[in-house]
DRENDO-1510 file (C-alpha; in Angstrom, 1 decimal, always signed):
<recs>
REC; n; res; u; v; w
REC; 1; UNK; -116.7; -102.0; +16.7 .
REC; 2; UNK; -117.3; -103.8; +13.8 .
REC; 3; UNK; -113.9; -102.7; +12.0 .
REC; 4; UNK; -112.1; -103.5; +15.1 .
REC; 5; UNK; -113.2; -107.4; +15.4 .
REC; 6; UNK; -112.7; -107.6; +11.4 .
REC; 7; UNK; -108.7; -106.6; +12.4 .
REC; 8; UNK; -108.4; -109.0; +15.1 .
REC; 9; UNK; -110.4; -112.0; +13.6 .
REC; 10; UNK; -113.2; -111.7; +16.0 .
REC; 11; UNK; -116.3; -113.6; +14.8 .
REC; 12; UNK; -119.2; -111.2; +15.2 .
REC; 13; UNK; -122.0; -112.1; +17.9 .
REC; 14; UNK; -125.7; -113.6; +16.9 .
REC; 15; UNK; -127.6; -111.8; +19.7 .
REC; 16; UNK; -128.0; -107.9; +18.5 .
REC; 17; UNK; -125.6; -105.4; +20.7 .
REC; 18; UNK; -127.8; -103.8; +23.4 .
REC; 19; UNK; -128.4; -99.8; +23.2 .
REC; 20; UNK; -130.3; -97.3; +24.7 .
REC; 21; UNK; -133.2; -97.2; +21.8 .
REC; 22; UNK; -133.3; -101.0; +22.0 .
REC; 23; UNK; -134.0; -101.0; +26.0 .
REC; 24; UNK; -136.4; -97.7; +25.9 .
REC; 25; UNK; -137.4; -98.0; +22.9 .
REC; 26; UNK; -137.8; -95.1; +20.5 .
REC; 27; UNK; -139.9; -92.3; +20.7 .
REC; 28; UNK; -140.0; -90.9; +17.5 .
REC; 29; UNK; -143.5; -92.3; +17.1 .
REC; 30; UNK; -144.9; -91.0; +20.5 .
REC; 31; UNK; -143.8; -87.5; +19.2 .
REC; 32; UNK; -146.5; -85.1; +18.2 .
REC; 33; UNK; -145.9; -82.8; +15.4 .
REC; 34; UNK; -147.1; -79.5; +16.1 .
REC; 35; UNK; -149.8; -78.7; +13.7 .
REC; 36; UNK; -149.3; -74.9; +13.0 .
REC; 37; UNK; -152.1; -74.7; +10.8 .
REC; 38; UNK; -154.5; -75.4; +14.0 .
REC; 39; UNK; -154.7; -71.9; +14.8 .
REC; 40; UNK; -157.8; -70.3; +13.3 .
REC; 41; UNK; -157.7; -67.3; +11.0 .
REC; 42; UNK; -158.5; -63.9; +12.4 .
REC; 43; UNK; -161.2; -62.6; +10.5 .
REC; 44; UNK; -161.1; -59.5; +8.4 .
REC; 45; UNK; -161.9; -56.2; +9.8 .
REC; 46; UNK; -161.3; -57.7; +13.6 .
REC; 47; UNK; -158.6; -56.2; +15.4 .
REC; 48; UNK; -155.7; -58.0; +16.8 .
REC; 49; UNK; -156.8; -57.2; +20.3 .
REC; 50; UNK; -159.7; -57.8; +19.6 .
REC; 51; UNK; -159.6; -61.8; +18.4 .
REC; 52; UNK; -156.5; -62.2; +20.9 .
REC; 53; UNK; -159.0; -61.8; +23.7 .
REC; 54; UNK; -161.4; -64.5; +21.9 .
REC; 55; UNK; -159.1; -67.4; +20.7 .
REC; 56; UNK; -156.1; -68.3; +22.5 .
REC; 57; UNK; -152.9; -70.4; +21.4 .
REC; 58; UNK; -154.7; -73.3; +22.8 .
REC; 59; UNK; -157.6; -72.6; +21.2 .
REC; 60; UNK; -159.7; -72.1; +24.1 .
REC; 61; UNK; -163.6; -71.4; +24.1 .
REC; 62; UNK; -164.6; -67.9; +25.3 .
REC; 63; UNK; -166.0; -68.4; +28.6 .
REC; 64; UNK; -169.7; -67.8; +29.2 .
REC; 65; UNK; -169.6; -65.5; +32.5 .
REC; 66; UNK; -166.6; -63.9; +34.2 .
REC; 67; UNK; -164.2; -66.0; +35.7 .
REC; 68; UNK; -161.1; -65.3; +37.5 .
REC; 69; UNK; -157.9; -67.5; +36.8 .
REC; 70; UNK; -155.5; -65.3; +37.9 .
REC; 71; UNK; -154.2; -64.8; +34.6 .
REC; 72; UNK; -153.1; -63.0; +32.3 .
REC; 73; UNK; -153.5; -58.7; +32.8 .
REC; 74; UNK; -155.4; -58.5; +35.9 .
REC; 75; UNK; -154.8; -58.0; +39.0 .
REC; 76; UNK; -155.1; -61.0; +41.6 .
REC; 77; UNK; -158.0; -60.3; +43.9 .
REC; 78; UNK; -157.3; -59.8; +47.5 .
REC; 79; UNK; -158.2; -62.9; +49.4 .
REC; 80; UNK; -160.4; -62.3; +52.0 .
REC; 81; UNK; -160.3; -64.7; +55.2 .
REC; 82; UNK; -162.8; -66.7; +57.1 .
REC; 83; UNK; -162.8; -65.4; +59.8 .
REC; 84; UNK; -165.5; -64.0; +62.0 .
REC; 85; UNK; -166.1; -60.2; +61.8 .
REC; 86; UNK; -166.0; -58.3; +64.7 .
REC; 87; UNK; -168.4; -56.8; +65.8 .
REC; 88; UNK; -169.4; -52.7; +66.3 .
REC; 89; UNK; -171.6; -50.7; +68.6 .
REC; 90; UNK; -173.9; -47.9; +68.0 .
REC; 91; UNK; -172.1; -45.8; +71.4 .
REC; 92; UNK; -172.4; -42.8; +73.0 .
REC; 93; UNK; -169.3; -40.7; +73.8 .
REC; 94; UNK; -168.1; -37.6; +75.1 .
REC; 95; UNK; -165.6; -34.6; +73.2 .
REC; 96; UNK; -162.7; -34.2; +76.1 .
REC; 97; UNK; -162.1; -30.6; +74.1 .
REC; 98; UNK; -165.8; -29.8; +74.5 .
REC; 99; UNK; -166.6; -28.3; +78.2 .
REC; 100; UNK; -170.4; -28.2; +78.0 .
REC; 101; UNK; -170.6; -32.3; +78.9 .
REC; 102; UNK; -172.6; -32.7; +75.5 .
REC; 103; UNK; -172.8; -36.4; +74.5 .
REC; 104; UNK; -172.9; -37.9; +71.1 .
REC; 105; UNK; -173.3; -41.3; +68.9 .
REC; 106; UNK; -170.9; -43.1; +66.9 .
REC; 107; UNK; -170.5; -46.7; +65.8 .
REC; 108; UNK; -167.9; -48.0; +67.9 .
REC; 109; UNK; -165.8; -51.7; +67.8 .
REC; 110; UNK; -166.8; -53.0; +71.0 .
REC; 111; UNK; -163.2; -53.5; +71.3 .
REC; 112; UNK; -162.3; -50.8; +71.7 .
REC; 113; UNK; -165.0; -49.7; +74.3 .
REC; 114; UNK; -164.2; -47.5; +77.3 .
REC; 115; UNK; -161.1; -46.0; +75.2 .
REC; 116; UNK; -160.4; -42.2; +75.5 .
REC; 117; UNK; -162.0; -40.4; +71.9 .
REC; 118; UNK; -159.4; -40.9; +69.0 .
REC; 119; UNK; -159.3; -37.3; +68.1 .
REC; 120; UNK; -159.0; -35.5; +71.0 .
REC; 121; UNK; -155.2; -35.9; +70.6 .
REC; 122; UNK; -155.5; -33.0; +67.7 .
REC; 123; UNK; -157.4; -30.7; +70.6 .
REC; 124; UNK; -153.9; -28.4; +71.3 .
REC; 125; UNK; -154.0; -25.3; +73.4 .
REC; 126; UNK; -151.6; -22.9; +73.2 .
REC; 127; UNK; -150.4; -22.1; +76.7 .
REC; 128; UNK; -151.4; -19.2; +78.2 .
REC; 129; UNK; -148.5; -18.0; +80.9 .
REC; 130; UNK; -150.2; -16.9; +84.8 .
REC; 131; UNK; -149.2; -14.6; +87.2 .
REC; 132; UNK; -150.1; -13.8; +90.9 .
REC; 133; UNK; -150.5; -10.7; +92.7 .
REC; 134; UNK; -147.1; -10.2; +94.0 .
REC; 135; UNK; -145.8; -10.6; +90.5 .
REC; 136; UNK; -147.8; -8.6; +89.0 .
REC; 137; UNK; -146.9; -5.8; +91.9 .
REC; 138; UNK; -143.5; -6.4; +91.3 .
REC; 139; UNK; -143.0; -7.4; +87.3 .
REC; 140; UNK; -146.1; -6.3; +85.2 .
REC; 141; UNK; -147.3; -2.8; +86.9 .
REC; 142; UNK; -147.4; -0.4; +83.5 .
REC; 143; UNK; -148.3; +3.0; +82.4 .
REC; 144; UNK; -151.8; +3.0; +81.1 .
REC; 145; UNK; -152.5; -0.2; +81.9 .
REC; 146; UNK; -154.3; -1.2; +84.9 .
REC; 147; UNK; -154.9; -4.7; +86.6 .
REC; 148; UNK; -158.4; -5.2; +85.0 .
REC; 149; UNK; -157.5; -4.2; +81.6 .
REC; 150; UNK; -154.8; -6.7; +82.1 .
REC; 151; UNK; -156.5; -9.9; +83.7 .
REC; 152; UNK; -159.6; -9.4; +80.7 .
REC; 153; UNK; -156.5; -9.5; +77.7 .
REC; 154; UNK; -155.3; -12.9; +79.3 .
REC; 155; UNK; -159.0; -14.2; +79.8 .
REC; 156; UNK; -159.7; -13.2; +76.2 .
REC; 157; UNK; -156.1; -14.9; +74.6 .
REC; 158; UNK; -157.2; -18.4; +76.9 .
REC; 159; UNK; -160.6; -18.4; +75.3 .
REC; 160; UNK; -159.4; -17.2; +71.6 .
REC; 161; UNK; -155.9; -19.1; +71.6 .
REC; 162; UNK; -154.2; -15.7; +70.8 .
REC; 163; UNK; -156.2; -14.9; +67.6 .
REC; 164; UNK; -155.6; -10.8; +68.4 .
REC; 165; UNK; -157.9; -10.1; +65.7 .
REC; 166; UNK; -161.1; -11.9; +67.2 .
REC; 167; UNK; -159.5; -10.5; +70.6 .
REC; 168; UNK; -159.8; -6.8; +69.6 .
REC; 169; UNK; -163.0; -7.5; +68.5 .
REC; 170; UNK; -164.0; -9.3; +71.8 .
REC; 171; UNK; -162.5; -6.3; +73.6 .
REC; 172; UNK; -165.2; -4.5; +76.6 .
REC; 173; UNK; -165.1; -1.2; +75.2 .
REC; 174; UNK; -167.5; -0.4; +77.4 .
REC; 175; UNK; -165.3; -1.1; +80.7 .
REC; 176; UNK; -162.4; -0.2; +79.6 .
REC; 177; UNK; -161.1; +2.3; +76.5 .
REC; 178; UNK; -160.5; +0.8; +73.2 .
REC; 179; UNK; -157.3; -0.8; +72.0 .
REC; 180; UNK; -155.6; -1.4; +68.4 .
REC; 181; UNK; -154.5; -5.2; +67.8 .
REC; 182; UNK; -151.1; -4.0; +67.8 .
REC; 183; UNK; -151.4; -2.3; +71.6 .
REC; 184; UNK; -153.0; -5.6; +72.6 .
REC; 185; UNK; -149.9; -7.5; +71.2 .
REC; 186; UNK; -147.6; -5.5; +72.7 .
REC; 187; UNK; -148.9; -5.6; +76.4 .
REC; 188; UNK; -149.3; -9.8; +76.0 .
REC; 189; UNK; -145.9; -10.2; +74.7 .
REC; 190; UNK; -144.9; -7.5; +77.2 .
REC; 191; UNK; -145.9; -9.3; +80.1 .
REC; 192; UNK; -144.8; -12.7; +79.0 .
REC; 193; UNK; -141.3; -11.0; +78.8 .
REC; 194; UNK; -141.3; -10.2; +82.5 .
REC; 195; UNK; -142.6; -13.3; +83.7 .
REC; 196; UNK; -140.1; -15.4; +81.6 .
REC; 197; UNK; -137.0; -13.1; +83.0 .
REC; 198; UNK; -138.3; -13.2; +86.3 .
REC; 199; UNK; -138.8; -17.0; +86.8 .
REC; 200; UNK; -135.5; -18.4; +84.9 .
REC; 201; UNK; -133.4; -15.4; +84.9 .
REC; 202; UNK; -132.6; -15.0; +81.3 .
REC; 203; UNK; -132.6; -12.4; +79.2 .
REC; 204; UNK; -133.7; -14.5; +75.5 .
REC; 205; UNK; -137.2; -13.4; +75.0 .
REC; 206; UNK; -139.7; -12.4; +72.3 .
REC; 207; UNK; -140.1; -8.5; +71.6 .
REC; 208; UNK; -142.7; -6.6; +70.0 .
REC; 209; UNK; -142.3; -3.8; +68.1 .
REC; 210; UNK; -145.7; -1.9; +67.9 .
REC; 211; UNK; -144.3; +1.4; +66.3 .
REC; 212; UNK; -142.9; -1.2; +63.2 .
REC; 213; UNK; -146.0; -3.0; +62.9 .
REC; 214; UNK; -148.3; +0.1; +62.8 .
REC; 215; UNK; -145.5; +1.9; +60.0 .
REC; 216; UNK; -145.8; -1.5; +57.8 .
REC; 217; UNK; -149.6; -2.3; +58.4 .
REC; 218; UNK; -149.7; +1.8; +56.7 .
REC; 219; UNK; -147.5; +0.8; +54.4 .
REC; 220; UNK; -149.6; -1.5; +52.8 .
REC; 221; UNK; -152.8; +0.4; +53.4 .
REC; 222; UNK; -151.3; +3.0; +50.8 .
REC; 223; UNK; -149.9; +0.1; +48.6 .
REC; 224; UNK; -153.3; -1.3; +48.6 .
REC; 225; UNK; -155.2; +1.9; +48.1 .
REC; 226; UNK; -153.3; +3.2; +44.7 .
REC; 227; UNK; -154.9; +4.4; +41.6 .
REC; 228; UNK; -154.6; +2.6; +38.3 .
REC; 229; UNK; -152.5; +6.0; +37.4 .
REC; 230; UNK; -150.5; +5.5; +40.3 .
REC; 231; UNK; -149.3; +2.0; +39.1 .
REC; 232; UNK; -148.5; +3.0; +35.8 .
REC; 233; UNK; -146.3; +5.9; +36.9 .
REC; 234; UNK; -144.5; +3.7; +39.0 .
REC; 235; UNK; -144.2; +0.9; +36.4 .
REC; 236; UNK; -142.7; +3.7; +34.1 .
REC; 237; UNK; -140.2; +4.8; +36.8 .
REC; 238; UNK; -139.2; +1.4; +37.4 .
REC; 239; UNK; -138.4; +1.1; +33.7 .
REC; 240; UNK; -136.4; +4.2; +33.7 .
REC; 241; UNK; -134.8; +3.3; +36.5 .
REC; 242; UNK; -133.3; -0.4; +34.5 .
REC; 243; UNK; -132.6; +1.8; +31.6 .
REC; 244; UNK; -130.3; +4.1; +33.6 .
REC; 245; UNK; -128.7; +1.3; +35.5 .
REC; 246; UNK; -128.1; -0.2; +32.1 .
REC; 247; UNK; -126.8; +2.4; +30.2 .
REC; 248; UNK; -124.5; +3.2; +33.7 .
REC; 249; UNK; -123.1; -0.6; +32.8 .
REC; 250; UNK; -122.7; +0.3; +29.5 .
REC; 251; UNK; -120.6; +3.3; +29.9 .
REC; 252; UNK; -118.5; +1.5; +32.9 .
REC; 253; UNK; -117.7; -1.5; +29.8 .
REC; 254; UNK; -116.9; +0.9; +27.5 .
REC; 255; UNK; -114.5; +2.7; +29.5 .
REC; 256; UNK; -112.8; -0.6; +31.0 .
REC; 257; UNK; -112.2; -1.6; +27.4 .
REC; 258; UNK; -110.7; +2.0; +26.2 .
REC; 259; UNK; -108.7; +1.9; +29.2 .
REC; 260; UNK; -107.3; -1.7; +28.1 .
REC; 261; UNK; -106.6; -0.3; +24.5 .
REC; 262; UNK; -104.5; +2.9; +25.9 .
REC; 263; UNK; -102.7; +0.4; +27.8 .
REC; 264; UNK; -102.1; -2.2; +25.4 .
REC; 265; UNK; -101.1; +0.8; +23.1 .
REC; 266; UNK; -98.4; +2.0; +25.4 .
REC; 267; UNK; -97.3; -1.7; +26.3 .
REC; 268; UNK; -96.7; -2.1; +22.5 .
REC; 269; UNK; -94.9; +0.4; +22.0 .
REC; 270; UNK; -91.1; -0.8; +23.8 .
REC; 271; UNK; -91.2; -4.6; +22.9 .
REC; 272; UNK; -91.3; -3.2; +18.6 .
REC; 273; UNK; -88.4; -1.3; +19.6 .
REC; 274; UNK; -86.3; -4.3; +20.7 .
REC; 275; UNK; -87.7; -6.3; +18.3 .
REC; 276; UNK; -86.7; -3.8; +15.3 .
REC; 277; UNK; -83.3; -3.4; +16.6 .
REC; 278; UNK; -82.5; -7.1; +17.8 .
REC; 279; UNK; -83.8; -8.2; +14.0 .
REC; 280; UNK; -81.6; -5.8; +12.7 .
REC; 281; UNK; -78.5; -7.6; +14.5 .
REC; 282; UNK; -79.1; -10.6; +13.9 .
REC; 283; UNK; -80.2; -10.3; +10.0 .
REC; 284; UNK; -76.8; -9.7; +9.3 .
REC; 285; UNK; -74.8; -13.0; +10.7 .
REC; 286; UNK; -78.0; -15.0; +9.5 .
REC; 287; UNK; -78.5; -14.2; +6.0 .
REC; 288; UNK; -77.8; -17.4; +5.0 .
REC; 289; UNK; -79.0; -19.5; +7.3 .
REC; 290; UNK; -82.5; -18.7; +8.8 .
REC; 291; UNK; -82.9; -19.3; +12.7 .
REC; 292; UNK; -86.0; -21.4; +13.3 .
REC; 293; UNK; -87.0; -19.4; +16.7 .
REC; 294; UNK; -87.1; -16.0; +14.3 .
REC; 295; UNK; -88.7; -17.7; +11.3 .
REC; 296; UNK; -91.7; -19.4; +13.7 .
REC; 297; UNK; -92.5; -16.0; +15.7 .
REC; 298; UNK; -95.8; -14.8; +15.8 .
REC; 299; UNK; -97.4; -11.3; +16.0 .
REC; 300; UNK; -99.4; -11.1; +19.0 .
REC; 301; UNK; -100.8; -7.5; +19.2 .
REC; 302; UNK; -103.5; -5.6; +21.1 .
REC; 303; UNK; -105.3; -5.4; +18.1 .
REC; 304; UNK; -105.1; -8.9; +16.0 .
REC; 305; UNK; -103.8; -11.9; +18.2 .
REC; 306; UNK; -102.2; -14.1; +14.5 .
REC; 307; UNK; -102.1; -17.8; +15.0 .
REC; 308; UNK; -99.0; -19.4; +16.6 .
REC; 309; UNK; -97.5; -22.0; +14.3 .
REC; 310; UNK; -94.2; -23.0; +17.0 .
REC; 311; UNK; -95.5; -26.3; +17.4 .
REC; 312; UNK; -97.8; -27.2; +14.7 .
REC; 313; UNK; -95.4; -29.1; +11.9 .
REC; 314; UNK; -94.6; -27.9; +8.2 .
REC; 315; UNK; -96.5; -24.5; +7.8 .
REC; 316; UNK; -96.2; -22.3; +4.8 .
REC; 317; UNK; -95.5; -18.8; +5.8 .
REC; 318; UNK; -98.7; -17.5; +3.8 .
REC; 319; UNK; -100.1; -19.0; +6.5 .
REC; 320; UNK; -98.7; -16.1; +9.0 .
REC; 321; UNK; -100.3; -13.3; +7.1 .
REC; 322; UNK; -104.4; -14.8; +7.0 .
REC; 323; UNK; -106.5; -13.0; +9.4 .
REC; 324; UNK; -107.8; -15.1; +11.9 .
REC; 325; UNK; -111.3; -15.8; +11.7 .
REC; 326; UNK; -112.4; -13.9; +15.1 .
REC; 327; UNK; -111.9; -10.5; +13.7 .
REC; 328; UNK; -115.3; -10.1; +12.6 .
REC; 329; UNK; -116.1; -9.0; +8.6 .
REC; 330; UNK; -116.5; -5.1; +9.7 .
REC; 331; UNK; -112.9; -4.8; +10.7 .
REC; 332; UNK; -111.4; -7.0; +7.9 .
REC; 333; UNK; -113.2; -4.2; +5.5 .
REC; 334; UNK; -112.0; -1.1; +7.2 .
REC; 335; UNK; -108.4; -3.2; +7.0 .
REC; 336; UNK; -108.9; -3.7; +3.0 .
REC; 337; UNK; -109.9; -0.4; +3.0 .
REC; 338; UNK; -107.0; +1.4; +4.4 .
REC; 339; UNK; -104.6; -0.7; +2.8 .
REC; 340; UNK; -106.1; +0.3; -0.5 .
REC; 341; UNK; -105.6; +3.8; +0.7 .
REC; 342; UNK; -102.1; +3.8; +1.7 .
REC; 343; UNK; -101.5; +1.8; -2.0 .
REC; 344; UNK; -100.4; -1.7; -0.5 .
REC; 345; UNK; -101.0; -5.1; -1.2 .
REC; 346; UNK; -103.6; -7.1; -0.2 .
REC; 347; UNK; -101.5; -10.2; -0.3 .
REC; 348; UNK; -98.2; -9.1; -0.5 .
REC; 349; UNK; -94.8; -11.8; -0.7 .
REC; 350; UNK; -94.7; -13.3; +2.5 .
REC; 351; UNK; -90.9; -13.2; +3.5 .
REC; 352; UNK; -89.9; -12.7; +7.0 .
REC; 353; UNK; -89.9; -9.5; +7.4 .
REC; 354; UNK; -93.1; -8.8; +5.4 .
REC; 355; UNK; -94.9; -11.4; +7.0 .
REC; 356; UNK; -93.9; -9.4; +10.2 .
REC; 357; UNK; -93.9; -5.7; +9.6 .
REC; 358; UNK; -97.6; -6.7; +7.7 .
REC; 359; UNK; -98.9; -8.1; +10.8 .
REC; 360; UNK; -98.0; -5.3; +12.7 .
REC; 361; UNK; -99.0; -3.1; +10.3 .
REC; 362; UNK; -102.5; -4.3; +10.4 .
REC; 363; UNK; -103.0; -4.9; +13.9 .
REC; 364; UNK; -102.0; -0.6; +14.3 .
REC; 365; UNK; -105.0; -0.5; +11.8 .
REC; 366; UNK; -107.5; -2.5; +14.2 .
REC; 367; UNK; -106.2; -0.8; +17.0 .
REC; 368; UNK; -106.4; +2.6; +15.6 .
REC; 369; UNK; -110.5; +1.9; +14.7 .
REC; 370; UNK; -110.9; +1.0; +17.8 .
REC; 371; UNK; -109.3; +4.0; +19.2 .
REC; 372; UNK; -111.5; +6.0; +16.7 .
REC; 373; UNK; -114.7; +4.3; +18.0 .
REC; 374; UNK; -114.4; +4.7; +21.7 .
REC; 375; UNK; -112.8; +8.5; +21.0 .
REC; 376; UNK; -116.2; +8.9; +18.8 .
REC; 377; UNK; -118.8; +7.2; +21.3 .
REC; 378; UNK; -117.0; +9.6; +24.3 .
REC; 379; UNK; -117.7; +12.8; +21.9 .
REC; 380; UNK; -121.3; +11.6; +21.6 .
REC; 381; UNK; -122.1; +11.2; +25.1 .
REC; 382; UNK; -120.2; +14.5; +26.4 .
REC; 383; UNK; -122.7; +15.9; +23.7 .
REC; 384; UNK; -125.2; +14.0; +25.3 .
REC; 385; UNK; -124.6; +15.1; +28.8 .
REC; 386; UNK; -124.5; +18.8; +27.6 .
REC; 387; UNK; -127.8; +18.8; +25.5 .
REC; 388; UNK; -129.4; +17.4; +28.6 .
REC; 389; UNK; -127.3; +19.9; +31.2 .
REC; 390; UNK; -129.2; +22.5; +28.4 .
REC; 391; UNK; -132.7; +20.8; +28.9 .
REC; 392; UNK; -132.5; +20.6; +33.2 .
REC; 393; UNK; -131.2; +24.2; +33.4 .
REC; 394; UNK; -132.7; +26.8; +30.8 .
REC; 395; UNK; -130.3; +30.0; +30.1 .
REC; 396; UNK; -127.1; +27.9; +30.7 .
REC; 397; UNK; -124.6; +25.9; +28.9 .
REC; 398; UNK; -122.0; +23.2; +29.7 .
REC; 399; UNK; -118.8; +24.3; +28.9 .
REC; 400; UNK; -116.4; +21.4; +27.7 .
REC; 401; UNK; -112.8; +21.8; +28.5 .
REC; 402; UNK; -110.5; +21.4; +25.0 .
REC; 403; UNK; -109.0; +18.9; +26.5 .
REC; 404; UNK; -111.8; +16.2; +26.4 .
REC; 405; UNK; -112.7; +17.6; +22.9 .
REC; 406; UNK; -111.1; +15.7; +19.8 .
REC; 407; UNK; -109.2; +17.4; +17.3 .
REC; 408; UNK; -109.6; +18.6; +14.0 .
REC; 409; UNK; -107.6; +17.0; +11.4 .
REC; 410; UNK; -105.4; +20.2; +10.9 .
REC; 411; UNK; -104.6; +19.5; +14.7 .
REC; 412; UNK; -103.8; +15.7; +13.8 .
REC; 413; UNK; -101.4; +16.9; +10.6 .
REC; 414; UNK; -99.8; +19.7; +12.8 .
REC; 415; UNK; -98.9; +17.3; +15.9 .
REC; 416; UNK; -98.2; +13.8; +14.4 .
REC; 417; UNK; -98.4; +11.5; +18.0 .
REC; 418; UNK; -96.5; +8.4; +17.2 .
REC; 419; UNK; -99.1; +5.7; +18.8 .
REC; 420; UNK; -97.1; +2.2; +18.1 .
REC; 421; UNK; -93.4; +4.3; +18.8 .
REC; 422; UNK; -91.7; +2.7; +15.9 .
REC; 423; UNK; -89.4; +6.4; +15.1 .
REC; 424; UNK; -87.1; +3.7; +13.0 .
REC; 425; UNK; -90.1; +3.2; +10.6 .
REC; 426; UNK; -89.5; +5.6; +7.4 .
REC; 427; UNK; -92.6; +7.8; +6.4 .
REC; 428; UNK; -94.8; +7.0; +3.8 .
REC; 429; UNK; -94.6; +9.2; +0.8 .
REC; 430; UNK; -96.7; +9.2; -2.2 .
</recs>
């Protein structure tokens, strides 16, 4: 403001300019500087807790006796009213599931005087069906059961609430002849049947079966009753048992997978002829100018499936001929070692057609081990089932059929079975 009137020639006031600090006044010296070194020093060797439960930020004396401010941890007491209490009774009362009249004492609210006992709601009965003469005439008449025998079994399931045990226990033997609990059972449930089709007609009711009950109550008798010998012959047949149904999976895996190599070895066998022969064709008008769907086909065998490279960029072609890392280390030998035996390279130039006669060349190898292994594991367990055919029935021997029997290696060299069928492939001479 003071620039401004200096521009326009404005002669400045005598009376001071009013402002908010010259009405209110400033508070600067009404404010309190904290004084941080107020708080008193914990002393040494008291724990935090400890000296946080004596001195507080506002450096509050430890109270004397216990006092409740309803602060800090605890829990805010319950409040309790003024009001007047109500009063109880020292009262007699009666047990409606008790039928002997006795009378007991209880405090009792007055309140609640003249009200029916609070637990005699948990007294349930289990209802007991009846039955007249005429029904039983006409419905319930049964072979070795009379009227008496009948009319004592009901009395006895009202009083027992169809415990059968305590019932059979119960039972006048010396009116009438004694009964099993599962006899007892049957005649209840027996009659309850008739009475429940004969007064609403339908045929949804509850049967017995004794016969069961007596075969599984035996059952159990003997399960119970076994010697210590007993249980470890049957632990030891149980273990035979898992070994045979393992060894039964076993053999129904290892033939799945022989079956899937004799398939994928005659599946193999017609897409290298086309192959060979559609190569051949086109070699000749593209000698000079390589086709990119020849040059980025991959090998995919029965025995190694190679990496496809169709859509992966700039690949060297070395990069056709490396193993893929699946095969396993024991296979990857036996490959080494066969290569070494039929004088080839390791890692030989990696042209087209080496890269691809190569990886078919080592994926017969794979396949032919596996061959070998599954031909070798079926020669040990027909020897197998022999030796043991020997050791069930003494004096006689299993005769194998030639057929299932592998061959000799003057067999192999006499009839030379092309597996892969590549006849255009010329024999390796050394």
């Amino acid at each position: 403001m003071a620039d401004v009137r200096d521009i326009l020639d404005i002669e400045v006031p005598t009376t001071t300019e009013l402002t908010k600090e010259s009405i209110l006044g400033s508070d600067k010296k009404n404010r309190k500087r904290y004084d941080y070194n107020k708080m008193p020093k914990r002393p040494e060797g008291m724990h935090r807790e400890v000296f946080a439960l004596l001195c507080k930020d506002n450096n509050d004396v430890p109270p004397l006796f216990p006092t409740d401010t309803a602060k800090g941890y605890k829990q805010v007491r319950a409040k309790l009213g003024m009001k007047k209490v109500r009063p109880w009774k020292w009262a007699p009362f009666t047990n409606p599931a008790r039928t002997d009249g006795a009378i007991f004492h209880h405090w009792r609210r007055v309140a609640d005087a003249g009200k029916e006992y609070p637990f005699a709601k948990f007294n349930k009965k289990v209802p007991i069906p009846t039955y007249t003469n005429t029904e039983y005439v006409q419905h319930l008449v049964a072979n070795g059961w009379t009227r008496a025998e009948t009319d004592h079994l009901f009395d006895l399931c009202r009083r027992f609430d169809l415990r059968f045990i305590i019932i059979r226990d119960r039972w006048d033997r010396a009116k009438f002849p004694a009964r099993s609990v599962e006899d007892l059972k049957e005649r209840y449930y027996q009659v309850c049947a008739a009475l429940i089709k004969a007064k609403s007609h339908t045929d949804k009711v509850y049967s017995f079966d004794a016969e069961h009950e007596k075969r599984r109550k035996e059952q159990l008798k003997k399960l119970f009753e076994r010697t210590p010998e007993q249980v470890e012959e049957e632990q030891t047949l149980l273990a035979e048992l898992r070994k045979i149904e393992q060894r039964k999976k076993e053999r129904d895996r290892k033939t799945q997978d022989l079956q899937k190599l004799i398939t994928a070895a005659d599946h193999q066998a017609d897409p290298r002829k086309s192959e060979r022969k559609s190569s051949k064709k086109s070699s000749s008008s593209t000698r000079n100018r390589p086709n990119k769907t020849d040059t980025s086909h991959a090998v995919e065998s029965a025995g190694i499936k190679f990496p496809d490279f169709k859509n992966s960029g700039v690949t060297l072609r070395s990069q056709r001929i490396k193993l893929p890392s699946s095969l396993g280390q024991k296979k990857m030998k036996g490959i080494e070692q066969m290569l070494n035996e039929l004088r080839l390279e390791l890692n030989p130039p990696p042209t087209e057609q080496i890269c691809q006669q190569f990886n078919e060349l080592r994926s017969d190898i794979v396949l032919h081990y596996e061959l070998r292994s599954a031909l070798s594991t079926c020669d040990y367990e027909l020897q197998s089932l022999r030796h043991q055919y020997e050791a069930l029935v003494p004096g006689k021997t299993l005769t194998i059929p030639p057929a299932l029997l592998p061959k000799t290696e003057l067999e192999i060299k006499q009839e030379i079975i092309d597996v892969v069928g590549s006849p255009s492939t010329p024999s390796i001479t050394h």
